[in-house]
C-alpha positions as CSV (number, residue, x, y, z in Angstrom):
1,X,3.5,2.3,14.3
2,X,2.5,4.8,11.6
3,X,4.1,4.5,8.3
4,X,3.8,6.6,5.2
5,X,3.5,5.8,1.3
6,X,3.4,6.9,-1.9
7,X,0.1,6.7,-3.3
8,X,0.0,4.1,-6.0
9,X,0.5,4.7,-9.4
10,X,-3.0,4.5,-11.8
11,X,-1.6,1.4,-13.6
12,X,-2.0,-0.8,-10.4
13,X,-5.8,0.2,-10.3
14,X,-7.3,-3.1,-11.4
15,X,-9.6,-1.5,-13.6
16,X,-6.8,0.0,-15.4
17,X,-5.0,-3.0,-15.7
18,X,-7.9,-5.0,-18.1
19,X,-6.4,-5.5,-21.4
20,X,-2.8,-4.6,-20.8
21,X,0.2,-7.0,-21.1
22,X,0.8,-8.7,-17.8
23,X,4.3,-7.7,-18.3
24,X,3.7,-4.0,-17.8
25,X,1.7,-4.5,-14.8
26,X,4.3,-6.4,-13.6
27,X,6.9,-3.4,-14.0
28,X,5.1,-1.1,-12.2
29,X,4.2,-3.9,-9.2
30,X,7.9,-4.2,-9.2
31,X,8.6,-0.8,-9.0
32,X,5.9,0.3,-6.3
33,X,6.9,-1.9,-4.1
34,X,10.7,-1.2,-4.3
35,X,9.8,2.1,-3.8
36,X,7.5,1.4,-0.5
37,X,10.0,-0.6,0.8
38,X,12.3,2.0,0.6
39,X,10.2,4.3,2.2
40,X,9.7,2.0,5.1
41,X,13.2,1.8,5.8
42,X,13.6,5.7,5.7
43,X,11.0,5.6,8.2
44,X,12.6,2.7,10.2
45,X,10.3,-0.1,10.2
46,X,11.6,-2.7,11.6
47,X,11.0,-7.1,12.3
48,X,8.3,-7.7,14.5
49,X,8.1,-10.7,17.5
50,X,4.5,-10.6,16.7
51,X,2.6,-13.4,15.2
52,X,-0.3,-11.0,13.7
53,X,-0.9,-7.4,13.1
54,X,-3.6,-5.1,12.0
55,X,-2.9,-2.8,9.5
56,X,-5.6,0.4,9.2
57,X,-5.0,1.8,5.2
58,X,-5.8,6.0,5.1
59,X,-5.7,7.0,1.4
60,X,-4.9,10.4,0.2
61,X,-5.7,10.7,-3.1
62,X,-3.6,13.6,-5.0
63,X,-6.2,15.0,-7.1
64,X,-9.8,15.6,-5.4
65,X,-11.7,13.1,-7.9
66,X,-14.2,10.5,-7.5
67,X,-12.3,6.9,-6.1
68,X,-13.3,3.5,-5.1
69,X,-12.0,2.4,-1.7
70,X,-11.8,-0.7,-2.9
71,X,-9.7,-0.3,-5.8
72,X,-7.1,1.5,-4.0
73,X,-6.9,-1.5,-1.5
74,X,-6.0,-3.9,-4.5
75,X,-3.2,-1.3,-5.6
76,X,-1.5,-1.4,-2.6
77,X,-1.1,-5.2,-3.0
78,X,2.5,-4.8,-4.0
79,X,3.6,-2.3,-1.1
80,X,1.5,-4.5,1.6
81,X,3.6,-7.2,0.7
82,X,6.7,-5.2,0.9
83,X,5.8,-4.4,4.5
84,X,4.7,-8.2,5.2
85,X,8.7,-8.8,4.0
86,X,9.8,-6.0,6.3
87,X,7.6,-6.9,9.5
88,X,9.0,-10.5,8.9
89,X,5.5,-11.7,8.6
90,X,3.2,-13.3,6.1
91,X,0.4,-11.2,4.9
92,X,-2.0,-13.8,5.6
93,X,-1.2,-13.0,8.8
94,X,-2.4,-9.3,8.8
95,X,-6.1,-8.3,9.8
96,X,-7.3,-5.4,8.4
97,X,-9.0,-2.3,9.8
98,X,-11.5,-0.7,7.7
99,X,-9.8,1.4,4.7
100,X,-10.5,5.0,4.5
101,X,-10.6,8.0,1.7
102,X,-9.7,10.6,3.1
103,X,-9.0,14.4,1.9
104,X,-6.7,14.9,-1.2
105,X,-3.0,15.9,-0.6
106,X,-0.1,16.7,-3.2
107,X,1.6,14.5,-3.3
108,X,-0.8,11.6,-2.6
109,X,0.1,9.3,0.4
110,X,-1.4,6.7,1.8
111,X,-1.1,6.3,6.1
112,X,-0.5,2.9,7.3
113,X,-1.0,2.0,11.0
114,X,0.5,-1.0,12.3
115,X,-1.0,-2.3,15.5
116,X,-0.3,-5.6,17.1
């Protein structure tokens, strides 16, 4: 299964998120993932039987500037939970493929494949 996202906002970059209220972080977790998960029921995700799955993160950034793989992996914190709650699974139960920044689109995305 291939799902789409919306590339997540700058203030869930952890680096950004050093000296800000925890509240406002909080917001914008809250809002990213409400937004992913309503993106993942656009594009029909649906409960899986499976006990574990393997999810491969493709980022496209929206601008062509310098990012840090990693980074982007911790900002999708929120929306991988949202897809743990979606998939019926917990996300310690997710392996993970190895991420990848890829070419910049408008608007940015980020390509999830879920693979049992």
């Amino acid at each position: 299964m291939i799902v789409t996202l919306p590339y997540p906002p700058s203030a869930l970059n952890p680096n950004r998120s050093n000296g800000q209220h925890w509240s406002k972080t909080r917001r914008a977790k809250t809002a990213y993932r409400r937004h992913c998960m309503q993106e993942m029921q656009a594009q029909k995700v649906k409960r899986t039987d499976a006990t574990t799955v393997k999810i491969t993160l493709t980022f496209h950034p929206p601008t062509a500037h310098a990012r840090d793989v990693d980074n982007a992996v911790a900002a999708m914190k929120s929306a991988i939970d949202g897809l743990a709650e979606m998939l019926g699974l917990d996300d310690s139960n997710f392996t993970y493929g190895e991420p990848v920044m890829s070419d910049a689109r408008k608007p940015g995305c980020v390509i999830v494949e879920i693979t049992k």
